[in-house]
C-alpha positions in Angstrom: 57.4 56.0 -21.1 55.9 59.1 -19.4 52.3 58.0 -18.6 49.6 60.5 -16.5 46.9 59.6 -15.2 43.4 61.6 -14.8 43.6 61.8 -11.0 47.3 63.2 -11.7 45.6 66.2 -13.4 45.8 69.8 -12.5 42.4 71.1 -12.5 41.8 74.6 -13.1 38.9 76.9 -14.1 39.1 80.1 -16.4 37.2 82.2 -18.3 34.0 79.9 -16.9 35.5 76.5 -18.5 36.9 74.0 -16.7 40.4 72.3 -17.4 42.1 69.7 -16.5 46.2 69.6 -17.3 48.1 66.4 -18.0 51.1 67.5 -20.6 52.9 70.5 -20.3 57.1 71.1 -20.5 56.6 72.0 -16.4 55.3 67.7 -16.4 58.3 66.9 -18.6 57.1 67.6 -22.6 59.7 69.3 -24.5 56.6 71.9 -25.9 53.1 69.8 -26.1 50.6 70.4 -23.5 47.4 68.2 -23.4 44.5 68.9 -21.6 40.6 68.3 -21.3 38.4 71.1 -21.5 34.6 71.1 -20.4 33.0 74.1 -21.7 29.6 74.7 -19.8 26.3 74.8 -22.5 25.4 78.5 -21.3 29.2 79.8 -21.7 30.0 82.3 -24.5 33.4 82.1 -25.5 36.2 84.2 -24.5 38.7 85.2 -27.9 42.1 83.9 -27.3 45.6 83.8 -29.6 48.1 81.3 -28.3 51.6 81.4 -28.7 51.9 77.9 -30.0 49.4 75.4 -32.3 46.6 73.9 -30.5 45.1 71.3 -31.5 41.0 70.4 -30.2 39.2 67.4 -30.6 35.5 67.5 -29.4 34.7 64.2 -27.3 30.8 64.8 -26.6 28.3 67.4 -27.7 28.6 70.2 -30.4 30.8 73.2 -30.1 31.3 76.4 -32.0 34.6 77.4 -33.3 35.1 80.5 -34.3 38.6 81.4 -35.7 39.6 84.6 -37.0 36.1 85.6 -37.7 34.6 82.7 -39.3 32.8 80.0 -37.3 32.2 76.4 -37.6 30.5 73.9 -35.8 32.3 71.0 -34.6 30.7 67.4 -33.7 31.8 64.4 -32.0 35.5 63.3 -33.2 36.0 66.4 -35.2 39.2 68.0 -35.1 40.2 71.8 -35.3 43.8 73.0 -35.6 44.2 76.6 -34.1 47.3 78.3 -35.6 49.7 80.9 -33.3 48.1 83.8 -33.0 44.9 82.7 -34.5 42.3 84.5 -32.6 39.9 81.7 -31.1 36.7 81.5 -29.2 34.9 78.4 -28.2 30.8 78.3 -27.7 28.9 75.4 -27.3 26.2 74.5 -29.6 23.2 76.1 -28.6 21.0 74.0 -30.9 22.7 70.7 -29.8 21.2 68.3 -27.3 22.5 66.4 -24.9 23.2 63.0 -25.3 20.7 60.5 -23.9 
């Protein structure tokens, strides 16, 4: 049983978002990648269309989704599932707080 661990993740930054990279076929999956992305509350988001599904799941905060020109706004736990070449950009919240 394959397990990672967070200090085992690649960190890398992009597009001013940070990620960190703990499934990908190079680390053994067959297609899946996993990784955590931290999106900075100032950043606005950067259209993408991936090659394969991607699937986000918030963990904190608020974020803005827009797919293919319409936009929703995602909360804790929510769930998006971008489809191949789906155009995507991701923008926090500005109207959420932080928590505390």
């Amino acid at each position: 049983m394959p397990v990672f661990h967070h200090a085992d993740a690649v960190p890398y930054e992009t597009h001013g978002s940070r990620f960190r990279s703990y499934v990908a076929p190079s680390r053994g999956s067959q297609q899946l990648c996993a990784w955590q992305l931290t999106v900075p509350p100032d950043l606005l988001g950067v259209a993408h269309r991936p090659s394969r599904e991607e699937v986000l799941l918030v963990l904190t905060g608020e974020l803005l989704v827009t797919l293919d020109g319409t936009t929703s706004t995602l909360h804790r736990g929510d769930v998006v599932l971008v489809t191949p070449t789906a155009s995507s950009a991701l923008t926090p919240d500005p109207t959420a707080r932080p928590p505390g």
